[in-house]
N, C-alpha and C positions, 0 to 999 in steps of 0.2 A: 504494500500500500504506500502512498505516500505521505507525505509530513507537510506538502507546499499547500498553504490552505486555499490559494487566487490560481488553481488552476488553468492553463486559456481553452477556449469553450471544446479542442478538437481533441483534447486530453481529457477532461473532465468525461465528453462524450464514451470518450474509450472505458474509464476508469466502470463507466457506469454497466457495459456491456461484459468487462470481465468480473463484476461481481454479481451478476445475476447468474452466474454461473454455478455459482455454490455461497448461500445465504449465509450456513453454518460456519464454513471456514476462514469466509470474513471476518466475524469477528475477532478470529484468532491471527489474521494476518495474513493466512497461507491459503493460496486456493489450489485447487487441480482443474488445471485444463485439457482441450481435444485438442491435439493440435493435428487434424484433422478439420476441421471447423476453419472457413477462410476466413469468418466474419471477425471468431474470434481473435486467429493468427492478425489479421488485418489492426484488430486494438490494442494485442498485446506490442506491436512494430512500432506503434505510435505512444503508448505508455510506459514501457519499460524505462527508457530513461529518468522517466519522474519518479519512477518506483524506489521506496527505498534498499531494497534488493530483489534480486531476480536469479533464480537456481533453475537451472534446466537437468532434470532427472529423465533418462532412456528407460526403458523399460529392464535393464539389467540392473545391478548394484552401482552406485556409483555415480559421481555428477560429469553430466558434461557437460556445462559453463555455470560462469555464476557471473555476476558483477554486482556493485553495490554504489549506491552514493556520496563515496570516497571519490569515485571519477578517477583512480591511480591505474587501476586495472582493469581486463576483463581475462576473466583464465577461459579455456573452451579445448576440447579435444577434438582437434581436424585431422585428416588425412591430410596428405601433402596437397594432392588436389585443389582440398577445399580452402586451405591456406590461401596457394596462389588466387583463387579466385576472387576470398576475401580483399586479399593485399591488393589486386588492381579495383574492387569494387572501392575502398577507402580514398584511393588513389596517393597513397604517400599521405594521407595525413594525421596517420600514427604508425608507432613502431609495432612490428607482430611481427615474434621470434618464437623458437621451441622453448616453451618450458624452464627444458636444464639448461639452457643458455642463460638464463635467468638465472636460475640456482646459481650457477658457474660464476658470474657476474658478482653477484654477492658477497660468494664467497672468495672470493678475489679482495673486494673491495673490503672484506671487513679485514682479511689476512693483512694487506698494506695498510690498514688503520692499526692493527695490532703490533705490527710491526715498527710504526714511527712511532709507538710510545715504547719502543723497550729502549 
């Protein structure tokens, strides 16, 4: 759900069609959706961003993507494919890398932090 109380009217719109979805789970914050359903997919495209967070669960164990209202990240598990596809649809206006290149990154950066204080 979101936190922004002046939502603008094409968000508010959306907000309103993914909670008639499931009454009950509103008020606890978390709904399940079809993603199946265009109308639905079509509000969730347009809400997510305002959403305080957003977890995409497959039908296995296990998340594939989340992001949240930090705006720092978004994690997602792609094939390479979908990667590339993603990265031209963005067109360059964010960075998207593997994962452990991240990890790697980190842990780099915290080793050279470690190391200029010994």
């Amino acid at each position: 759900m979101s936190d922004w109380r002046d939502l603008p009217a094409d968000v508010a719109a959306a907000e309103r069609v993914i909670q008639d979805q499931d009454r009950t789970a509103r008020r606890i914050g978390m709904i399940e959706v079809d993603p199946t359903d265009p109308a639905l997919m079509d509000a969730l495209r347009v809400y997510a961003a305002w959403s305080i967070c957003v977890e995409i669960h497959g039908d296995g164990p296990g998340l594939l993507a989340s992001m949240d209202d930090s705006g720092r990240s978004i994690c997602a598990e792609l094939t390479v494919t979908e990667a590339q596809d993603w990265r031209s649809s963005v067109n360059g206006c964010v960075a998207i890398e593997p994962l452990e290149d991240t990890h790697r990154r980190r842990r780099q950066s915290r080793w050279r932090l470690w190391r200029r204080r010994q």
